[in-house]
C-alpha positions in Angstrom: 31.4 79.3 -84.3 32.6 79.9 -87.7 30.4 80.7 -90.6 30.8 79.6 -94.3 29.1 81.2 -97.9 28.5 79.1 -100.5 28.5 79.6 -104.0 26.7 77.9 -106.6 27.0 78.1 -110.6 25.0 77.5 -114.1 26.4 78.0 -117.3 24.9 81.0 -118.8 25.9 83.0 -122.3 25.1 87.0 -122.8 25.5 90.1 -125.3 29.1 88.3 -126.4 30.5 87.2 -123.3 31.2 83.0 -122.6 30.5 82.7 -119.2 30.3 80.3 -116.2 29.2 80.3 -112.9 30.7 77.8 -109.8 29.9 76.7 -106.5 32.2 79.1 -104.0 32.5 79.5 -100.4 33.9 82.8 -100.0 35.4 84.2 -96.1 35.1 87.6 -94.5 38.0 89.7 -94.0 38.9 92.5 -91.5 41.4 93.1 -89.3 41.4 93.5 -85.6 43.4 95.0 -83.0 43.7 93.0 -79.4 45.2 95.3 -76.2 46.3 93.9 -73.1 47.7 96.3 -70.7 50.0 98.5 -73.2 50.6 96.0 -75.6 48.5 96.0 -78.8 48.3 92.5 -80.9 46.9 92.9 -84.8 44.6 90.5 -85.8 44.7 89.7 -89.7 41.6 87.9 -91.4 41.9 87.3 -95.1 39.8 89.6 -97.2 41.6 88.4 -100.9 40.2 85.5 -102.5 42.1 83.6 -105.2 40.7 81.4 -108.1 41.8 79.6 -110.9 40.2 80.5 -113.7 40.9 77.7 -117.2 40.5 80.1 -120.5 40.5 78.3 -123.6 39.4 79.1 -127.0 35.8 77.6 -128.2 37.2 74.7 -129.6 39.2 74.2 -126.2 42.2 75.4 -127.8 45.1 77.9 -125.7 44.2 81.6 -126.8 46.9 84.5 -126.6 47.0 85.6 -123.1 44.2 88.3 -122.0 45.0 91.8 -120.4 44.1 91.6 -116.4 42.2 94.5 -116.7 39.5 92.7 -119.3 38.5 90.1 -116.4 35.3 90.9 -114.3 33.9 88.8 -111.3 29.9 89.0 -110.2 28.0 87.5 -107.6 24.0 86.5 -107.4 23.5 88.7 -110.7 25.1 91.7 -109.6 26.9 94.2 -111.0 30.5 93.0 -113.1 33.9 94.2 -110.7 36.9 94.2 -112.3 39.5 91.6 -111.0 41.8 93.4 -108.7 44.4 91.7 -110.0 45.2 88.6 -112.6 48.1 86.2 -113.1 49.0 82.9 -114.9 49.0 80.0 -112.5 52.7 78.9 -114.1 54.9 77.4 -111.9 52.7 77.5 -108.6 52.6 74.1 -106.9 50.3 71.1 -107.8 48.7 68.9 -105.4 47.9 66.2 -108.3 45.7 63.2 -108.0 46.2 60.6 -110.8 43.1 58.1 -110.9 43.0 54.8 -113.5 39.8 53.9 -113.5 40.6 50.5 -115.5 37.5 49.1 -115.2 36.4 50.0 -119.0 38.3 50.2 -122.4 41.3 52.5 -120.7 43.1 49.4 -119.4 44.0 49.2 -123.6 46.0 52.3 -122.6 48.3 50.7 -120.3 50.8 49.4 -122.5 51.5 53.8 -123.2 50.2 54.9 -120.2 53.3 54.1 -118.0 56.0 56.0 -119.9 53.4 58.8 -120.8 53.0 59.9 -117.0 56.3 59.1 -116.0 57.5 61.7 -118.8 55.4 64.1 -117.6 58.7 65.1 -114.5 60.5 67.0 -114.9 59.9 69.3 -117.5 55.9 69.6 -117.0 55.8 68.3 -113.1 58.6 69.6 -111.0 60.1 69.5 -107.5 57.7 71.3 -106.1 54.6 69.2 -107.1 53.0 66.6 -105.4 51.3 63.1 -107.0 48.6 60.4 -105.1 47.8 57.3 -107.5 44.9 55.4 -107.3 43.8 52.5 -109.4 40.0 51.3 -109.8 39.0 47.9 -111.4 38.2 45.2 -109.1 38.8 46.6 -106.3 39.8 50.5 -105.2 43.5 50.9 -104.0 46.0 54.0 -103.4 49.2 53.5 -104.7 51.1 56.6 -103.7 50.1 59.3 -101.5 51.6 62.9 -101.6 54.8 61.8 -103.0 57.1 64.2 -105.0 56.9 64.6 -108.5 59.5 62.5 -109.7 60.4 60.0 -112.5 61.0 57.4 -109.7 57.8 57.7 -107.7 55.7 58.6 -110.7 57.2 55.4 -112.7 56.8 52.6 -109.5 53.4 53.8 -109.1 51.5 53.6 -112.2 53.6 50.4 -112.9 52.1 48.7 -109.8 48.5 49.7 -110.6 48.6 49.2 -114.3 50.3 45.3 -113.3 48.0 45.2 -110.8 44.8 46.0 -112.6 45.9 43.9 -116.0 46.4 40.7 -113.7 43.1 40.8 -112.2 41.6 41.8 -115.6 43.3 38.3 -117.1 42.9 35.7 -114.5 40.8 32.9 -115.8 40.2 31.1 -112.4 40.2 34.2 -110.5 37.0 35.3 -108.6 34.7 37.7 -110.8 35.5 40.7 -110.7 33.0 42.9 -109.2 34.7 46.2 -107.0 32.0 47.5 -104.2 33.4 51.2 -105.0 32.5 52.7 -108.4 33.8 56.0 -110.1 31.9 59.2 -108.6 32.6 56.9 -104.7 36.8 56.9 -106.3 36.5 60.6 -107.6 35.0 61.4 -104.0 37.6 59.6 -101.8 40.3 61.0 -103.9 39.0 64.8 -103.6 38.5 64.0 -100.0 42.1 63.2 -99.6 43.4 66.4 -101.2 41.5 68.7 -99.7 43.4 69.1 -96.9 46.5 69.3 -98.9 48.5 72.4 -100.0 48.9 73.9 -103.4 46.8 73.8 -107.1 44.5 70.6 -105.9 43.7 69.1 -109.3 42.7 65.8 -110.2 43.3 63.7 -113.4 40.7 60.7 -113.9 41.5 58.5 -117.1 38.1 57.1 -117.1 35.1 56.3 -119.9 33.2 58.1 -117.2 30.9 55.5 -116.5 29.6 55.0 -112.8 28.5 51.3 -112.4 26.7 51.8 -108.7 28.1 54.4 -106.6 27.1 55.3 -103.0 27.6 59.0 -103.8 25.5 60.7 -106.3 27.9 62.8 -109.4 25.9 65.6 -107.9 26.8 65.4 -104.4 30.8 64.7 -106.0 30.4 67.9 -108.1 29.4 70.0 -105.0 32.5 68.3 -102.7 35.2 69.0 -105.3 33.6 72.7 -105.8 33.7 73.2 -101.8 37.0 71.3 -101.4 38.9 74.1 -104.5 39.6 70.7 -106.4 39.5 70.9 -110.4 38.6 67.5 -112.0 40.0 66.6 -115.4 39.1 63.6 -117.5 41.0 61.9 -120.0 39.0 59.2 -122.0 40.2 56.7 -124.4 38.6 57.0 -128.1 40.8 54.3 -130.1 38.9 56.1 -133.3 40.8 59.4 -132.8 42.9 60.6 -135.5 43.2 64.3 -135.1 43.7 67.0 -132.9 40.0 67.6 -132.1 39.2 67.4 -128.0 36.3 66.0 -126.6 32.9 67.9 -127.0 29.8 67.5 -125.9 26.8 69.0 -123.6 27.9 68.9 -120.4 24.2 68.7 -118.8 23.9 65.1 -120.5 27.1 63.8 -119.2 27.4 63.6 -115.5 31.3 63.2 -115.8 31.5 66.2 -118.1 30.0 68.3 -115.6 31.6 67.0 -112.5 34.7 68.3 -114.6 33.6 71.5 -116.5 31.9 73.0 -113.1 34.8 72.5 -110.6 37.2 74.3 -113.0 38.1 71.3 -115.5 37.5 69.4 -118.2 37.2 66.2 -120.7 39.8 65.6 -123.2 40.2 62.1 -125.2 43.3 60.4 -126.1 44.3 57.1 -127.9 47.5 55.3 -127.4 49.2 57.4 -130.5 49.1 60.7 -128.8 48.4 59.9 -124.8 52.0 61.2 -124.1 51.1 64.5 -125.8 47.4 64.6 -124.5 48.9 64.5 -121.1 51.6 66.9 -121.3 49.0 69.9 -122.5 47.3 68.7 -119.7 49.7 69.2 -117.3 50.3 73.3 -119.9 46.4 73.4 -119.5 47.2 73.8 -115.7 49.8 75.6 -115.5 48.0 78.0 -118.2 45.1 79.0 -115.9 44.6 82.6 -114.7 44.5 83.4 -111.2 41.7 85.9 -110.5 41.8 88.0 -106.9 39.1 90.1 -105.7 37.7 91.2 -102.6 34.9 89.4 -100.9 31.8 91.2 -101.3 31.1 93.8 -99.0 27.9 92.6 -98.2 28.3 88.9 -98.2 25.6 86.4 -96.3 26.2 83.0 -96.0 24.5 80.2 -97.9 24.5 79.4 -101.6 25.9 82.6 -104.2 26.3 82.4 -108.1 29.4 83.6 -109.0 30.5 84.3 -112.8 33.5 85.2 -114.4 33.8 87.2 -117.8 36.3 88.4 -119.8 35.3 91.5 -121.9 34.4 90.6 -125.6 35.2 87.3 -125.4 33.4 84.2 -126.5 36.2 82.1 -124.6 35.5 78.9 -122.9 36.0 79.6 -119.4 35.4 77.2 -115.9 36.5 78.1 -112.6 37.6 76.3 -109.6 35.5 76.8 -106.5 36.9 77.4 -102.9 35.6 77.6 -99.6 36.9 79.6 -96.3 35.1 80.1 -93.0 34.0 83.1 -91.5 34.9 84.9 -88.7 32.7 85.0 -85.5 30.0 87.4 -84.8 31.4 88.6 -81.7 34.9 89.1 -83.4 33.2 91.7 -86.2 30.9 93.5 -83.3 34.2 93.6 -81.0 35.1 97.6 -81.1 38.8 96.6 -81.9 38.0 94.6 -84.6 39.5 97.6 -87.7 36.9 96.7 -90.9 37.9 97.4 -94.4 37.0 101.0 -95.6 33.6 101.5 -97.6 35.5 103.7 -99.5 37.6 100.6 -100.8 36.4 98.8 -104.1 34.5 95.6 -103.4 32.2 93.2 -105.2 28.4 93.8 -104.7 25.7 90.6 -103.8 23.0 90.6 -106.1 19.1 89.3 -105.5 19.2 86.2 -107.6 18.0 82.9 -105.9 19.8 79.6 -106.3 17.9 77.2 -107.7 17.9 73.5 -106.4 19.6 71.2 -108.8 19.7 67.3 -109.9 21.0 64.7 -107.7 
C-alpha cells in the first residue's frame, strides 16, 4: 500500500520576508537494489521534488530575476533550507485549461475574447503546449480536450463556446436558463481532468467568481487543485478599468481569490481594451515562475505539513503550486537492499507545528 504526506498552507508575513504556505503532498525517495541469482536490478524512487513558485512584486508586478541561492523552503515551522537548486519555468510545457464562465458580465467580453486567445499561439503558447476549453452558462460543456496549442484549435474552440453561450444567453422563447453545475463544480471537473495530464497543469477561469449553487464547497476545490499540482488563474471583467493596476483584494474574503492565490495563482481584471494584453502576461506570468527543487525531508510522516517559501530580503508576492506523490511501501524501506539516502546529505527538517482545520 502506498502512503501519501500532505501539505497544508496560511499566508503568514515575518522580520521582511513575504511569505506563503501551500497544501503539498510530498514522496519518499531511496533507492533499492533487487538480486536474483547473480544479477543485481537498481531500484530508483524519486527523492527531488519540483515546485512552481509565482514571484511578483507587491503590486503583482514582474521583478528582476532573484539569485537561486536567495530561495529557502521550510516545513511545519522548521528550520529555512536553501533550495538546492532554482530555475525559470520558461519554455517547459503547459497543460492549459481555458474555462468561460459566461454566466455573469464576461459574456460582454466575447466580442475580444476570440482573437485575444487565439493570438495567444504561437509566440506565447507553442507546439509543445496543450489547451481543454470549457464553457459554463446554461449548461457545462467541454469543447476541446488536450488539443495542441494552435491558432486552429484554439480559434474553433472558443468560437463554438462563445456562439454557443451568446445564443442561449439571447433566445427569447428559449427555456430559462438555469445550468445544474455552477463555478467551484466547473473549476473541479476541469482540475479533475488535468490532473492526470503531463506538463505545467494550469488553469485559466474568466469568471466574476461568483458560485451560484455548487455541489463542491471552494474549500474542498482549493484542496483538489493543491493535491492535483494545478495553479488556478482568474481573469475578471471590470468594464471601469482604465489603467494598468491588477486586481487586489483580501484573499480570505474572496473564495475565488483564494482558490487561486493558494494553489499557486492568481486574479487579474481585464476589459475589452486591454484583454489581448491581459492574457498574453498571463501566459509571461507562467512562463516567469521559478521552479524550486529540494529534497524531501528526511524525516517526513504522512498527513497534513505547512510548507513556506521565502526569498531572502524580499517583501515579494509569492504563491506556490502544490503537488502530491505517493510513498513507497513499508516493506520496500525495511528491505535490507533497499540503499537510503546518506544522513550526511543536506535535507529539509519537519517541524512541530500542527495544522489547523480550515473553512469549508
Amino acid at each position: 500500500m502506498s502512503l501519501f504526506a500532505f501539505w497544508r498552507g496560511t499566508v503568514r508575513g515575518f522580520a521582511g520576508f513575504r511569505v506563503w504556505a501551500l497544501w503539498l503532498w510530498i514522496a519518499w525517495g531511496c533507492s533499492a537494489w533487487a538480486q536474483d541469482a547473480d544479477v543485481l536490478t537498481l531500484h530508483v524512487y524519486t527523492n527531488t521534488i519540483q515546485i512552481p513558485v509565482l514571484v511578483l512584486g507587491a503590486d503583482q508586478r514582474k521583478l528582476a530575476p532573484f539569485a537561486p541561492d536567495r530561495f529557502k523552503v521550510s516545513f511545519d515551522g522548521g528550520p529555512p533550507f536553501r533550495a538546492s537548486h532554482v530555475r525559470l519555468e520558461g519554455d517547459d510545457p503547459i497543460s492549459l485549461a481555458i474555462l468561460l464562465d459566461m454566466s455573469g458580465s464576461e459574456l460582454e467580453l466575447s466580442a475580444k475574447l476570440e482573437n485575444a486567445i487565439a493570438k495567444l499561439t504561437p509566440l506565447s503558447l507553442g507546439a509543445k503546449d496543450h489547451v481543454s476549453i470549457y464553457g459554463l452558462d446554461c449548461e457545462f460543456t467541454q469543447f476541446a480536450s488536450d488539443v495542441p496549442a494552435d491558432e486552429e484549435h484554439l480559434k474553433k474552440s472558443i468560437h463554438e463556446a462563445l456562439q454557443s453561450a451568446g445564443d442561449r444567453r439571447h433566445a427569447k422563447h428559449g427555456p430559462k436558463c438555469e445550468s445544474q453545475v455552477h463555478l467551484w463544480d466547473a473549476l473541479a471537473f476541469a482540475t479533475n481532468q488535468l490532473s492526470g495530464l503531463p506538463g505545467r497543469r494550469v488553469i485559466l477561469a474568466v469568471s466574476d467568481g461568483q458560485d451560484k449553487g455548487s455541489t463542491h464547497k471552494w474549500n474542498q476545490v482549493r484542496v483538489f487543485a493543491q493535491n492535483s499540482a494545478v495553479a488556478v488563474f482568474g481573469m475578471r471583467y471590470v468594464p471601469w478599468l482604465s489603467d494598468d493596476s491588477p486586481a487586489m483584494g483580501n484573499a480570505m474574503e474572496d473564495p475565488f481569490r483564494s482558490i487561486c492565490e493558494l494553489s499557486g495563482g492568481l486574479v487579474f481584471s481585464a476589459n475589452r481594451a486591454d484583454v489581448e494584453k491581459r492574457l498574453k502576461d498571463f501566459v509571461a506570468m507562467v512562463r516567469g515562475r521559478y521552479i524550486v527543487e529540494f529534497p524531501r525531508p528526511r524525516n517526513s510522516t504522512k498527513g497534513q505539513h505547512e510548507f513556506v517559501v521565502t526569498i531572502d530580503k524580499s517583501k515579494a508576492f509569492i504563491r506556490s503550486t502544490g503537488i502530491s506523490v505517493p510513498l513507497p511501501d513499508a516493506k520496500v524501506l525495511a528491505d535490507p537492499t533497499t540503499v537510503l539516502p546518506s544522513e550526511k546529505d543536506p535535507a529539509p527538517e519537519e517541524g512541530t507545528r500542527h495544522i489547523l482545520e480550515t473553512p469549508q
